[in-house]
C-alpha positions in Angstrom: 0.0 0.0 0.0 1.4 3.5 -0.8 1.7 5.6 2.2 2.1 8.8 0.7 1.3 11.2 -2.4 4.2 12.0 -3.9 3.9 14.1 -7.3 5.3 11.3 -9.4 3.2 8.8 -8.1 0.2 11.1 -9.2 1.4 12.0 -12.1 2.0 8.4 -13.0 -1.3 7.0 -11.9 -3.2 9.7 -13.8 -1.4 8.9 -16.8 -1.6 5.1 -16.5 -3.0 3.4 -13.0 -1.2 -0.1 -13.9 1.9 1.6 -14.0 1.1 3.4 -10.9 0.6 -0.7 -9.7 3.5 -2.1 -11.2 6.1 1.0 -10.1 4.7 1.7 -6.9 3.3 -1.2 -5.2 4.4 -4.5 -6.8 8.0 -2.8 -7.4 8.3 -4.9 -10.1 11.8 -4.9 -11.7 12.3 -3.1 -14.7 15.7 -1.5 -16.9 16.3 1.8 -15.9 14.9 4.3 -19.5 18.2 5.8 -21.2 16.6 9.0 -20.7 16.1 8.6 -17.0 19.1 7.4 -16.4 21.2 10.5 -17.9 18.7 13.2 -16.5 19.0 11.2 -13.0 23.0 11.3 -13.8 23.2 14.9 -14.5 20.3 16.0 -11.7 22.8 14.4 -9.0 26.0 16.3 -10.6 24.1 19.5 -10.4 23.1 19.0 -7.0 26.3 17.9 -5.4 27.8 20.9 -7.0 25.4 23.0 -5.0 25.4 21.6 -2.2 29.0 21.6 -2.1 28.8 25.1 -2.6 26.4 25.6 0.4 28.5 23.9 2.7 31.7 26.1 2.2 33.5 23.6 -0.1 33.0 24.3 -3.8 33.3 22.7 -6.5 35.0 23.7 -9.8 32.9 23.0 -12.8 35.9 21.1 -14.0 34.8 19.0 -11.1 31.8 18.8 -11.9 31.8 17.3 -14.9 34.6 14.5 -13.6 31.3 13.7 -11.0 29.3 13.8 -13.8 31.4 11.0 -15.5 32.4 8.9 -12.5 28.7 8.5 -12.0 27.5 7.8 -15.4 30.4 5.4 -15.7 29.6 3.3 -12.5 25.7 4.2 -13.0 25.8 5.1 -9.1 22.0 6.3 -9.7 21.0 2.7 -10.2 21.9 2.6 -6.2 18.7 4.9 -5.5 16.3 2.4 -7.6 15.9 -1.2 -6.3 13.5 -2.5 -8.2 16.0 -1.0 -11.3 17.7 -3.6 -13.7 20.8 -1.8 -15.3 20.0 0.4 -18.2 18.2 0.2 -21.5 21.0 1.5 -23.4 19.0 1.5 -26.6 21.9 0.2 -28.7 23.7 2.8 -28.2 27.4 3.7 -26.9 27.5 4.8 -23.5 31.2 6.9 -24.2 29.3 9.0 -27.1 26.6 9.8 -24.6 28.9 11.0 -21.9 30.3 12.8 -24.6 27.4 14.7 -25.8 25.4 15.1 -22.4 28.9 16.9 -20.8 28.6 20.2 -22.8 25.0 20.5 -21.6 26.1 20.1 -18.1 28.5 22.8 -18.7 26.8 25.0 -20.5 23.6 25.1 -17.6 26.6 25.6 -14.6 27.7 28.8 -16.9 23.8 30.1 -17.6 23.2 29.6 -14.0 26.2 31.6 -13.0 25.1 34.6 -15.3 21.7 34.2 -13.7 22.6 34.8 -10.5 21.6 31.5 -9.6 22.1 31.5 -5.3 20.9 28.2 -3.9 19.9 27.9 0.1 19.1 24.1 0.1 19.1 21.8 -2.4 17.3 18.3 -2.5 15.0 19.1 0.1 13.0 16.6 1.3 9.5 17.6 2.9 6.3 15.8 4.6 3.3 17.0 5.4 0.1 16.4 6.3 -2.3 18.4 4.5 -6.2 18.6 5.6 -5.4 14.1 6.7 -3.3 13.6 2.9 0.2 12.7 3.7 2.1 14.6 1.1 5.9 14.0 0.0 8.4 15.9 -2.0 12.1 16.2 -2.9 12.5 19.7 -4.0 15.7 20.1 -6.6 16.5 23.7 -5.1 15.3 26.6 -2.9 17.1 30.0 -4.3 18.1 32.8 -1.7 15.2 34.6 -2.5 12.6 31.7 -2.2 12.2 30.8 -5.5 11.2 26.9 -6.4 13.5 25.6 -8.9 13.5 22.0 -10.6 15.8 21.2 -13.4 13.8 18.7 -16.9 16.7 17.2 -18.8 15.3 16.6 -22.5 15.3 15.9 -26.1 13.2 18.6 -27.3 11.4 21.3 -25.4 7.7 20.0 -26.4 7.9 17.0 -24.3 7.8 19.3 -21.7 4.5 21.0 -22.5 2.2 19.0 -20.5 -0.3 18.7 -17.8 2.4 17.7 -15.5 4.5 20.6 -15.7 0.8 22.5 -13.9 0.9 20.2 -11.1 3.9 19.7 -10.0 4.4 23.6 -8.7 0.7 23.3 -6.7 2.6 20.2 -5.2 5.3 21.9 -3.4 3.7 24.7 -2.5 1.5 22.6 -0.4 4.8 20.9 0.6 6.1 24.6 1.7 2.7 25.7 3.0 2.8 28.7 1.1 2.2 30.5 -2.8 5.7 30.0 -4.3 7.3 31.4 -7.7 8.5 28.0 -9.7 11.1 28.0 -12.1 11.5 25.2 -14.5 14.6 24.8 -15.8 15.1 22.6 -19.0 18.3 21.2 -20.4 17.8 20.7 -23.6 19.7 18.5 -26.4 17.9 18.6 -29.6 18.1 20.7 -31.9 21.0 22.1 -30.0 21.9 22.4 -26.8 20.2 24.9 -25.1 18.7 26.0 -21.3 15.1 27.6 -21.2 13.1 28.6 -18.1 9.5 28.6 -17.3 7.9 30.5 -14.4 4.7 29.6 -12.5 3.0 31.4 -9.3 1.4 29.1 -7.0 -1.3 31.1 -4.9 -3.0 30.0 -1.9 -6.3 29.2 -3.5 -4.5 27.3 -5.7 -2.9 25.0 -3.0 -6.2 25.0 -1.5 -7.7 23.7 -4.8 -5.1 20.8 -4.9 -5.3 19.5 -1.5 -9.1 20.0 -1.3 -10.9 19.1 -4.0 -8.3 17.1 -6.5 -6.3 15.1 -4.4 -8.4 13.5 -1.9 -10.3 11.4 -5.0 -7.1 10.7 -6.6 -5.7 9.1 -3.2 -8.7 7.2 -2.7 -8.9 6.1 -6.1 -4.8 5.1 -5.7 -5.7 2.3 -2.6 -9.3 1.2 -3.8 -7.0 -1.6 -5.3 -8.2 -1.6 -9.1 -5.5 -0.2 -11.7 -6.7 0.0 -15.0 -4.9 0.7 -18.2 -4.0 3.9 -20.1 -5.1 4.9 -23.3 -2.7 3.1 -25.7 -3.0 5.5 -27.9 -1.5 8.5 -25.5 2.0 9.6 -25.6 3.1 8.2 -22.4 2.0 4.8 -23.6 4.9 3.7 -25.3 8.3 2.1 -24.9 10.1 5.3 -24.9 7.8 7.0 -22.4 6.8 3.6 -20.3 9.4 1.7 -18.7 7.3 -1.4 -18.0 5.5 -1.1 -21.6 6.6 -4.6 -22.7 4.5 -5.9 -19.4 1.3 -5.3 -21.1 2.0 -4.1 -24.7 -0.1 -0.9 -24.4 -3.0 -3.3 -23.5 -3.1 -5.9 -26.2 -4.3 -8.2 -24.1 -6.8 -6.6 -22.6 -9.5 -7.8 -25.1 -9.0 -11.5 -24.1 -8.7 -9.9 -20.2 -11.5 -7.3 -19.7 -11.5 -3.9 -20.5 -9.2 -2.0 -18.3 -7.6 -5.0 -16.6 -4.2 -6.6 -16.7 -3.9 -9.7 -18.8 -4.7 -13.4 -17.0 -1.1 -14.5 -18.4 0.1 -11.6 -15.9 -1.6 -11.9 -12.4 -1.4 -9.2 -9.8 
């Protein structure tokens, strides 16, 4: 049983409950998305750089990007995943890939410096308890002057522009207990490497909108213990976007199975 709403989790039952079932409560073993794996890779550099930074011992960007490639190399993110199974390398060469995701690293440490970027914590973890919900969040950074800010590592900048990127803001503010300004920051690869930032503002009715009237419904729907399918015909239903696609097969099965219910050859 899940024992707390975290925005993934949300995010990934809305978007497919037998995802939400295999991910978060059978932990069912699955390789570890290319795509995941860099962003995870590249979110850990950024944030021991900062955090090194915060506690009086910097790091060079030089260093930076020798973390960044000590960790890709030995896959140390893979640690933070049990139910992980090494990485879908799609075929392709792991070197080349450290190759091209290094200058995007770099290029974000030099934006952020021009920006003024001035962290105050960074991978903060929160609970709460929010009107009986038990709410919990890892927040990338907390600027100096109270700004939200998590970092989206991506191919192109449309993947980005999706009901997710709405509900993940209202999500820490109710973490914070308070209307926030978010930043997204997106490292992008394709076309070219570039870093773009979105802003949101969180206000109090909106927090009281989210823990209110959307969640509560959503976290009873998550235990009432029936996870049905997604629409295998969305974008997230796919074996780029779904890590445990090849369980189902976008639902295949489900016309020998019942509408909207794992396949007998796969019993929950």
């Amino acid at each position: 049983m899940i024992k707390s709403l975290t925005y993934a989790a949300t995010k990934t039952y809305l978007e497919c409950a037998y995802r939400f079932q295999l991910i978060y409560l059978e932990q069912r073993p699955a390789p570890v998305a290319l795509s995941l794996f860099l962003g995870s890779t590249l979110h850990l550099a950024l944030a021991t750089f900062y955090q090194r930074g915060i506690e009086g011992n910097p790091m060079t960007c030089r260093e930076c990007e020798s973390f960044f490639t000590e960790a890709l190399r030995k896959q140390t993110v893979l640690q933070h995943m049990p139910s992980a199974q090494g990485v879908a390398w799609e075929d392709r060469d792991p070197r080349s890939l450290e190759a091209e995701t290094l200058p995007l690293l770099r290029l974000y440490l030099n934006w952020a410096e021009k920006t003024g970027l001035s962290p105050a914590c960074v991978e903060r973890e929160v609970r709460r308890t929010v009107g009986g919900l038990p709410i919990y969040g890892r927040i990338d950074l907390i600027d100096r002057s109270g700004i939200v800010i998590d970092w989206k590592t991506t191919q192109a900048y449309a993947e980005q522009a999706e009901a997710g990127n709405v509900l993940q803001p209202l999500f820490y503010a109710a973490l914070l207990g308070r209307p926030i300004e978010f930043h997204f920051h997106y490292l992008h690869k394709l076309p070219a490497l570039e870093i773009r930032w979105e802003t949101r503002s969180v206000s109090r009715s909106a927090i009281q909108w989210l823990t209110q009237e959307f969640l509560p419904p959503v976290w009873e729907a998550m235990r009432c213990g029936v996870y049905p399918y997604a629409d295998p015909s969305s974008r997230t239903c796919s074996p780029s976007c779904c890590d445990h696609w090849g369980t189902c097969k976008g639902g295949a099965l489900r016309s020998d199975a019942g509408a909207g219910k794992p396949p007998a050859s796969d019993p929950v």
